[in-house]
C-alpha positions, 0 to 999 in steps of 0.5 A: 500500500501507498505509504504517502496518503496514509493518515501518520500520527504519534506512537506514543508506545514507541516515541515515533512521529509520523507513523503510518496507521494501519486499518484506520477508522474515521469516527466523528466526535461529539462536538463535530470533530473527526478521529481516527483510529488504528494500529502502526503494524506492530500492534500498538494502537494508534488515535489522530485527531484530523481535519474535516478535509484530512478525514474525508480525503483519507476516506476517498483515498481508501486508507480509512474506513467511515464510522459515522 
């Protein structure tokens, strides 16, 4: 898969920036927001708090699923 129009975030297991996240799902938050949510390969999970365009472009992209 194309690693450049995955959604990237923090590890905070690791202490990684800009990692790749696997099986991403696209939720809406309460307050209007978009997260994503996922794993970087190895196993541990992985949550992004993305732009409306961010969330939607990964969606059409197909590296994120919708959950809203």
């Amino acid at each position: 898969m194309d690693t450049s129009k995955m959604i990237k975030a923090y590890c905070l297991k690791t202490k990684e920036k800009n990692v790749p996240m696997h099986d991403a799902v696209v939720t809406k938050t309460a307050r209007g927001g978009y997260m994503a949510s996922g794993h970087d390969g190895k196993g541990n999970k992985m949550a992004a708090i993305l732009s409306e365009a961010k969330a939607l472009q990964a969606i059409a992209d197909g590296v994120a699923k919708k959950d809203f």
